[in-house]
Every structure is written in structure tokens, then in C-alpha cells.
C-alpha positions as CSV (number, residue, x, y, z in Angstrom):
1,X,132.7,87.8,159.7
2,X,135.4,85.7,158.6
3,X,132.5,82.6,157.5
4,X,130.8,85.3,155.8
5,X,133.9,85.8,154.0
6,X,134.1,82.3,153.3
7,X,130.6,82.3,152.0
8,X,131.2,84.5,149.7
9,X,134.4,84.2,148.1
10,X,133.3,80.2,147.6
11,X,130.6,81.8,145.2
12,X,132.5,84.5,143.9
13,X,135.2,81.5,142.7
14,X,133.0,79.9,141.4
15,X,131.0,82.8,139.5
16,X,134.8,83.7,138.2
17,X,135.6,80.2,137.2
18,X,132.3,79.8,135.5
19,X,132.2,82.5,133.0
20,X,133.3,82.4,129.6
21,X,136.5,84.6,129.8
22,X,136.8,84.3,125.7
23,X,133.7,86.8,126.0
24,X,135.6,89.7,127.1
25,X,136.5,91.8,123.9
26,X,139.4,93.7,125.4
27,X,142.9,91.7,125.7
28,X,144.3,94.8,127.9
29,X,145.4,94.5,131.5
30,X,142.7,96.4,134.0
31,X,139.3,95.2,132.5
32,X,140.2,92.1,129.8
33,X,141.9,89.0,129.4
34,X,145.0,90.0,131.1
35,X,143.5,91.3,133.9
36,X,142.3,87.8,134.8
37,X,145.9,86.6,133.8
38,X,147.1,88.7,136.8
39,X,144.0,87.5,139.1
40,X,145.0,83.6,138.6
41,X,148.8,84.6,138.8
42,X,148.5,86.5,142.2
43,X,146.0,83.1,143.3
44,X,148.6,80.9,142.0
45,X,151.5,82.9,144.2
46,X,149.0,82.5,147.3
47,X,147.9,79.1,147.0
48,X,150.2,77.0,144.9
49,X,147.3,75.2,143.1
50,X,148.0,74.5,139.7
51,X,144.7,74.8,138.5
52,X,145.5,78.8,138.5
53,X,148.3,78.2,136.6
54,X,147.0,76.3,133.9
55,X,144.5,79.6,134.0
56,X,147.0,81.6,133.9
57,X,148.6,80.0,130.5
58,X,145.8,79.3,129.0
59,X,144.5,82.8,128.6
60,X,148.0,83.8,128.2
61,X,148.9,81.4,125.0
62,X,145.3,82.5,124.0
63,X,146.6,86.3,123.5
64,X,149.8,85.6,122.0
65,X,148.4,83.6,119.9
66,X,146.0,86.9,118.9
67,X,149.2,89.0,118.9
68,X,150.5,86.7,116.7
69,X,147.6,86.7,113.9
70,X,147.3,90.5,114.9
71,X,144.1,90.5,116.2
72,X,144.4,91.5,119.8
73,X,143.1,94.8,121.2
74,X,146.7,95.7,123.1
75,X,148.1,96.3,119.6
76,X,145.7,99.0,119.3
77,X,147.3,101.6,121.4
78,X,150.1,101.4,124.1
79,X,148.5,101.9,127.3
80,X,148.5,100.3,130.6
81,X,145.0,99.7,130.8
82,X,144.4,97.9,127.3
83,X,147.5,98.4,125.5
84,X,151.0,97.0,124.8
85,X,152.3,97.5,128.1
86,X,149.6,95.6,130.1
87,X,150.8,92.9,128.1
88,X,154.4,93.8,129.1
89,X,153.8,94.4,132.9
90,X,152.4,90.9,132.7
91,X,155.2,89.8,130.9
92,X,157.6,91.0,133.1
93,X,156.0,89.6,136.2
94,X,155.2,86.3,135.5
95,X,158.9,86.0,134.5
96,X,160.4,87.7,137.3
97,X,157.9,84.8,139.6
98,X,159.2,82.1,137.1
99,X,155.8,81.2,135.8
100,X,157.4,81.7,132.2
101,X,160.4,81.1,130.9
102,X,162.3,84.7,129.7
103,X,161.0,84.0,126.0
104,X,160.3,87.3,125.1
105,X,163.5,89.9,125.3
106,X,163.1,90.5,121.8
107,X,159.4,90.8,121.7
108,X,159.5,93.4,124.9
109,X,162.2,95.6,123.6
110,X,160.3,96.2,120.4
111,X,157.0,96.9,122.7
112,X,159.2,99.4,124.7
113,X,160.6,101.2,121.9
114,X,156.7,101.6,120.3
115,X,155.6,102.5,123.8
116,X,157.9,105.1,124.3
117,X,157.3,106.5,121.1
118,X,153.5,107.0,121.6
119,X,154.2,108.3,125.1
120,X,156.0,110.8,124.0
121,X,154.0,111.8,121.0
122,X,151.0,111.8,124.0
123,X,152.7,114.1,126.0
124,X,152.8,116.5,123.5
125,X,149.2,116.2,122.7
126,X,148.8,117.6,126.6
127,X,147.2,113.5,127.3
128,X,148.4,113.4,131.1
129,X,146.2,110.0,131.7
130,X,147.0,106.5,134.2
131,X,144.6,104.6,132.3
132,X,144.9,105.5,128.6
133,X,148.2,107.9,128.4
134,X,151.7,108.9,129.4
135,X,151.6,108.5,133.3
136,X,150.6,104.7,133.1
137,X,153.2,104.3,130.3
138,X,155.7,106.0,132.7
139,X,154.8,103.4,135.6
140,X,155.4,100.4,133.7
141,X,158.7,101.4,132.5
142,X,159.5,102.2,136.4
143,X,158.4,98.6,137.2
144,X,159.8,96.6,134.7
145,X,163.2,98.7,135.2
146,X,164.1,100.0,132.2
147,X,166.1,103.1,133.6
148,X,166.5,104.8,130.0
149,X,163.2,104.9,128.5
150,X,161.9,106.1,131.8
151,X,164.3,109.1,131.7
152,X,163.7,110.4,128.8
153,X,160.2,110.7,129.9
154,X,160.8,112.6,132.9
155,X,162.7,114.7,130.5
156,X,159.5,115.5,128.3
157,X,157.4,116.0,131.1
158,X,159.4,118.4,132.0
159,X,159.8,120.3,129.1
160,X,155.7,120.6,129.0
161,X,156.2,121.3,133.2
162,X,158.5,124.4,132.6
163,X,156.6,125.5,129.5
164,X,152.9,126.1,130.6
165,X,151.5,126.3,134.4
166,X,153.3,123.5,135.8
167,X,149.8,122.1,136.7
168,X,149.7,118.7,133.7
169,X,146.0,120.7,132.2
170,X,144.5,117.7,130.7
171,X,143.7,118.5,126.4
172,X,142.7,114.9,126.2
173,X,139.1,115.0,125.0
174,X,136.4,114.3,128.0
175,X,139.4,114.1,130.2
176,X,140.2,118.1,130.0
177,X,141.4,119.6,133.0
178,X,143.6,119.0,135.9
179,X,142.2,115.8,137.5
180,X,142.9,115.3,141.1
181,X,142.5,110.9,141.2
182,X,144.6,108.3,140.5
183,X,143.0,107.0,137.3
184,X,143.5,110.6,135.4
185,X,145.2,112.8,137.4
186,X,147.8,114.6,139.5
187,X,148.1,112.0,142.2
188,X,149.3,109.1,139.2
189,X,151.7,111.5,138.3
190,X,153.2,112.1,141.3
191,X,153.3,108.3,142.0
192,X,155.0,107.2,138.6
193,X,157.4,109.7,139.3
194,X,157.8,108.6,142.5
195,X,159.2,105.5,140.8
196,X,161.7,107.1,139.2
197,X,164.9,107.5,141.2
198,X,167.4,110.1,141.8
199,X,166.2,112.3,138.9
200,X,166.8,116.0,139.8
201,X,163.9,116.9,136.8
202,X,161.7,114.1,138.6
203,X,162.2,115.9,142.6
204,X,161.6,119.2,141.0
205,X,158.2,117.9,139.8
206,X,157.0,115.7,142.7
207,X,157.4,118.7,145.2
208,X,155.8,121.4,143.2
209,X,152.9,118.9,142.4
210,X,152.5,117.8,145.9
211,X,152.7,121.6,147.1
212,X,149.9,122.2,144.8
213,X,147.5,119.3,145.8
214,X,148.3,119.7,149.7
215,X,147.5,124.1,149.2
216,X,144.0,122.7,147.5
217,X,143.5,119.9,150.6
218,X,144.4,123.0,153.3
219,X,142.6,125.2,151.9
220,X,139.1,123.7,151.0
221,X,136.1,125.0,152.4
222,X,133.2,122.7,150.8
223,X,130.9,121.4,153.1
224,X,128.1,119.3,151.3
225,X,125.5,118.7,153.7
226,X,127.3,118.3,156.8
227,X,130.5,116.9,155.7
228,X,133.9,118.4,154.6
229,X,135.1,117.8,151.1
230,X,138.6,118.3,150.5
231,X,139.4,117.5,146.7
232,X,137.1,118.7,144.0
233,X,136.7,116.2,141.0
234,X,139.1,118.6,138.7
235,X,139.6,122.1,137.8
236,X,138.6,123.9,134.1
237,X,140.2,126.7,133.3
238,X,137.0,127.2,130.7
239,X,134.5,126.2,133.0
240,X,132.7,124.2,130.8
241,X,132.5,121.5,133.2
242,X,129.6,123.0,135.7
243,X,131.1,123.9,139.2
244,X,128.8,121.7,141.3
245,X,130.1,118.6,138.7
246,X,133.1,118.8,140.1
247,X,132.3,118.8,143.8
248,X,130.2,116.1,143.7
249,X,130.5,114.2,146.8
250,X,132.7,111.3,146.0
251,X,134.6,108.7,147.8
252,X,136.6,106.2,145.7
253,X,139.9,104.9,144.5
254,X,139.9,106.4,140.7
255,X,139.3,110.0,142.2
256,X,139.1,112.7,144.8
257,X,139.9,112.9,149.1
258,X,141.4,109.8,149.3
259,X,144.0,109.6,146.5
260,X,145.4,112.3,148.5
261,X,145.9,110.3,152.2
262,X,147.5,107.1,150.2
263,X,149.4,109.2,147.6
264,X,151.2,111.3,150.8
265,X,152.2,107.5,152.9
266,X,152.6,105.3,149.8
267,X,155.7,107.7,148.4
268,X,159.7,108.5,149.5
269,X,159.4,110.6,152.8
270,X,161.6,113.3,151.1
271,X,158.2,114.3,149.3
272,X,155.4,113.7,151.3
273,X,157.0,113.2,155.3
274,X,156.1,117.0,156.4
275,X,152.4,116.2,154.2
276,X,151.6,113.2,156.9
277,X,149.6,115.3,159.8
278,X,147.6,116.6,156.6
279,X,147.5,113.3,155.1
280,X,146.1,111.6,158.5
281,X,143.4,114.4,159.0
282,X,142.0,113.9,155.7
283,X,141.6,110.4,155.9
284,X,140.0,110.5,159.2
285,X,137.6,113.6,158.1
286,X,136.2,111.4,155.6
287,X,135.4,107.7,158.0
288,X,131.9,108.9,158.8
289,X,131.0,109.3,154.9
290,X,129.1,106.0,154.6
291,X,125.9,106.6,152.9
292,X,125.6,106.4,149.0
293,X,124.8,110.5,149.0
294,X,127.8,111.1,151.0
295,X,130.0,108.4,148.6
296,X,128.1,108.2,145.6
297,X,129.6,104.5,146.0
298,X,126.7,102.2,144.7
299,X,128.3,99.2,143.6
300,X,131.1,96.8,144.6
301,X,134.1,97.6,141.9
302,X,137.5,98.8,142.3
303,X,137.7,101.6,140.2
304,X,134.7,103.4,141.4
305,X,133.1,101.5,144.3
306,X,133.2,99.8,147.7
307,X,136.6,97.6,147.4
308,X,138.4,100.8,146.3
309,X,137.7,102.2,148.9
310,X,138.0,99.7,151.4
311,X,141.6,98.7,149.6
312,X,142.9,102.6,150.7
313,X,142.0,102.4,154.4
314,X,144.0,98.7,154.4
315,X,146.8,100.6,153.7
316,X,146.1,104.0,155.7
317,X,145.5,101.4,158.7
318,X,148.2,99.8,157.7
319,X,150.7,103.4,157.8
320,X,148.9,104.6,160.7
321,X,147.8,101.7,163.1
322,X,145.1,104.2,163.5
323,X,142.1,102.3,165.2
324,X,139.2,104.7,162.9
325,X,140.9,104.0,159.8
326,X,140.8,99.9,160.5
327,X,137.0,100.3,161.4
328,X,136.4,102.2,157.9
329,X,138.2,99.5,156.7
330,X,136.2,96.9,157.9
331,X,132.8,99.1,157.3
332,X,133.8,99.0,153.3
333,X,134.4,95.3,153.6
334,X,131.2,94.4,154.8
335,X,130.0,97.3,152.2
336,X,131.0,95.5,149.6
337,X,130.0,92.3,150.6
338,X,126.3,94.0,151.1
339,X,126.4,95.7,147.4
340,X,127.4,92.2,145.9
341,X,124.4,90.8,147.4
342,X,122.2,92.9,145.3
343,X,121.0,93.0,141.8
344,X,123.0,93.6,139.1
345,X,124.1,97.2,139.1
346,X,127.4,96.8,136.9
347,X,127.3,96.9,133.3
348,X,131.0,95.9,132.9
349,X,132.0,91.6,131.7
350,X,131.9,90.4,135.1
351,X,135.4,89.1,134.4
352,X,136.8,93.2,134.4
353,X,139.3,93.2,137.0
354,X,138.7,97.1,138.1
355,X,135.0,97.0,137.2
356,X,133.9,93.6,138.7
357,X,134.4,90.4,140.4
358,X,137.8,89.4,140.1
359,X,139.2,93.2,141.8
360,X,135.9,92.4,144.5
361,X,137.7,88.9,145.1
362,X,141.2,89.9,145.8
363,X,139.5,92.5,148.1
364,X,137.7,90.0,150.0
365,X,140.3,87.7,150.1
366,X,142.8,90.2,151.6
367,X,140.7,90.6,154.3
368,X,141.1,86.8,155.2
369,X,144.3,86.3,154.0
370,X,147.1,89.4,154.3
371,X,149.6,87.1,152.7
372,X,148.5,88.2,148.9
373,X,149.7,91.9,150.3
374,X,150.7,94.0,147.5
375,X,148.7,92.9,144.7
376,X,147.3,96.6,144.5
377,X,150.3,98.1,143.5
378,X,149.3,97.7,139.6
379,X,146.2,100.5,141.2
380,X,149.4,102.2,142.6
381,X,148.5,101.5,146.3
């Protein structure tokens, strides 16, 4: 296994390292030019090698230097995934690791302020989102530790929390509903606020949210073919989305079963300790789903495919010790190494961290080397 590995990660680097990175239109964090700032960062932490750093600033100076002649993307909007706080999250940690030097308090204050303001203004426009709204906004502020701002988002969302059906319904456009994943949904939520500490509005919120998803988990009844589904895709008040839409059967990091099992062991035990036995069962009910009608997991990303999903049992096994859980592991590992092997099935840059090889890299590379640990916290793992 581990000279397969090898295999494949020497052509992987050098498919990465080969494409034209000034390609990818976006600038933002998850699937642009920052996104492979943080890939040769969290290589340069690992190795040491230089060559990552020189990566690393040379796509970096490249978007200042749009920011600068306001022409980058991340001014657009202020999101984690392609906004102004990708840019800050990356900011913060390559200070914080000493890669830069702490050039930018003026520069990050202002992005704060901005941030904040469209976070708020979100929230009231019922926009819940990880990716593209509030929730992702909320995180970074919990990361880079800036206490205040934070606050007075917890405050807001709980204004709309005491107002409506305490649920977060989703008005955003496609994204209407309650979604039940990390990249739109309840279980982001519940993690950013997770983040936030010894907020009284923040603990009220966690434990009726976590109530709600575990009464969903215990109580589900689906059975697609001959397999237990446990979280739906979202709910619709209006039912415009068509019931069997929503129970499609799904296994993967930016929605559904899953979310659930590392949501419950990745927060405070205050929350989600009496959630664990539920939390284990799930996990292991869902170790035989393996086939792509059982998944619909066809490719080798992170946000929807194969190293998702083999990045959540790493850390289930690692909670549990549970023997199953490290063989699911394992089976997604060599999953995705399978799925790589074949045609082209992504439409993505191939430089997307979430949607292609640098996200399948870090995966792989885990697998061989568990000193990199903890670069999937930016996916809230």
C-alpha cells in the first residue's frame, strides 16, 4: 500500500507543480489561488523544503498585488470560500507560523470590519451558508481570535434563532431549506459556534441544534435498497424540492450521515458527550456503503467525493480506535486512489483544493505521513 502511495503522490506532485496556477480565475481560499497558498504552506510546515515556500509567496505577492490594482475576486464578496476572509484566514496563519512578517494589522482590521458588516446584513437576508455566508464568516473570526466581532454575531443569530423556528431555514436562493452538511447547513453552524467560548446565547443554540439533528438521526426510518439512511439531504417547508431529492443516497464530507458522527466527536463534550453512542452507531451503520449507488461518490474530491469521505473515518478512527472505522478508512484511501486512476471525471481547475488534486494530495499524504494532522480543520474536521 504504502509504494502505491508513493506512486502516486510522486505523480500527483508533479501534476500540481506542473499546472499553470495563474489559470485559476478565483483568488478565494477553497477552490483558487489561495487554496494552493495553504497546500504549499501546510507542505512547507511538513517538509521544510523551501521550494514550497517560494510557492507559497509567489502566489501570495501575486494576489496582493491583484488586491492592490483591485482586481482580485476576494474583494467581490466576504466569504470564506472566495472572499475577503480566505484571504485573512491565510493571513493570519502564515503569520501565526512566521512565514510572513505581521505586515498587515491595518489591512486585516479593515477586512474584519467589511466582513462583519456583510455577515450581518446576510443573516438578515436568512443566508445560513459555510461556503458563501454567515457561518463561514463566523469561523474565521473564531480562528483568527477576534473575540468581539464574533460576539456580536452570535448575538444576531440569535435574534433570527428566537424569532422564527429556531431551525436556521435557508432563503438563500438554490440553497433554501434547512441543510443537514457541513458546506450549507446545520452541522457548520453548530461547529463555528462551537468556536465560540463561554457565550450563554452560543450554548443555548448548540444544544437546541444538536437536539434537533440527533431527534432526525434517532428517528429515521429510510432504508434505500438495503441500507439505513439516517440524514436526508435537507428539509423544505414548500416542498418544492421533490422528496426522493432529498434522500438520495449520499455519503460525503459537504453533506448528510457523516457530518453528523464527526460534528458529535470533533465539538466540547458539554454538547455532544451524551450524542457519542448515537454518533458511533451512525458511523458504523454506514462502513458497508461502498458502491457508487450506495455513495453516489464517483470521483476523488474533497467536497463531494472519495478523500472526504475517507478524511471523516481518520478522525472517527481516530476518536474511537474502532477497528471498522479504520478499515473504512483505509477502503476510501484506496477508493480514491482507484477514482484518480480513471478518466477525467472532474470539471473543476485541477488546482481547486476541495474539488481536485491538491485536497486528493493532502489526503493521500496523511495516510503516509500523520505528522501534517490537522490540516482539515479549514473543512471543520
Amino acid at each position: 500500500m504504502n509504494t502505491v502511495i508513493d506512486d502516486v503522490l510522486e505523480k500527483l506532485h508533479g501534476d500540481i507543480v506542473a499546472a499553470d496556477w495563474q489559470e485559476l480565475k478565483d483568488d478565494g481560499l477553497l477552490g483558487g489561488k489561495l487554496g494552493l497558498v495553504y497546500f504549499y504552506h501546510t507542505l512547507y510546515k511538513q517538509s521544510g523544503d523551501v521550494f514550497y515556500r517560494d510557492k507559497v509567496e509567489e502566489i501570495l505577492s501575486h494576489v496582493l498585488e491583484e488586491i492592490r490594482q483591485h482586481r482580485s475576486t476576494v474583494l467581490v464578496r466576504s466569504s470564506l470560500m472566495s472572499g475577503l476572509t480566505g484571504f485573512g484566514y491565510i493571513v493570519n496563519l502564515l503569520v501565526e507560523d512566521g512565514v510572513i512578517d505581521e505586515g498587515f494589522p491595518g489591512e486585516l482590521d479593515a477586512i474584519n470590519d467589511l466582513a462583519l458588516n456583510e455577515c450581518l446584513l446576510l443573516i438578515e437576508n436568512k443566508n445560513f451558508d459555510f461556503f458563501h455566508g454567515p457561518v463561514g464568516i463566523l469561523f474565521y473570526f473564531t480562528v483568527v481570535g477576534c473575540r468581539e466581532h464574533a460576539s456580536l454575531i452570535v448575538d444576531k443569530l440569535y435574534e433570527e434563532f428566537i424569532s422564527g423556528d429556531r431551525t436556521f431555514y435557508n432563503n438563500a436562493g438554490y440553497l433554501e431549506g434547512i441543510h443537514l452538511g457541513y458546506a450549507h447547513g446545520l452541522p457548520a453552524i453548530i461547529k463555528a459556534l462551537d468556536g465560540v467560548r463561554d457565550n450563554k446565547k452560543g450554548d443555548e443554540m448548540i444544544s437546541h441544534l444538536l437536539g434537533e439533528l440527533s431527534r432526525i438521526v434517532d428517528s429515521s426510518n429510510v432504508v434505500l435498497g438495503d441500507r439505513r439512511y439516517y440524514l436526508p439531504r435537507s428539509i423544505h417547508r414548500s416542498g418544492s424540492l421533490r422528496y426522493d431529492l432529498s434522500w438520495w443516497p449520499v455519503l460525503a464530507w459537504s453533506n448528510r450521515d457523516l457530518n453528523y458522527s464527526t460534528l458529535v466527536y470533533s465539538i466540547d463534550r458539554r454538547y455532544g458527550g451524551k450524542y457519542l453512542p448515537l454518533a458511533r452507531e451512525l458511523a458504523k451503520g454506514t462502513t458497508d456503503r461502498r458502491d457508487e449507488s450506495q455513495t453516489r461518490v464517483w470521483d476523488y474530491r474533497l467536497n463531494f467525493g472519495s478523500a472526504g469521505v475517507a478524511q471523516m473515518y481518520l478522525r472517527l478512527y481516530k476518536e474511537t480506535d474502532d477497528e471498522e472505522l479504520r478499515e473504512a478508512y483505509r477502503f476510501w484511501i484506496e477508493e480514491s486512489i482507484r477514482l484518480y486512476r480513471e478518466p477525467g471525471k472532474i470539471k473543476e481547475h485541477k488546482l481547486s483544493l476541495i474539488d481536485n488534486l491538491p485536497g486528493l494530495y493532502l489526503a493521500l499524504l496523511e495516510y503516509k505521513n500523520p505528522a501534517i494532522a490537522g490540516w482539515d480543520k479549514i473543512l471543520l474536521l
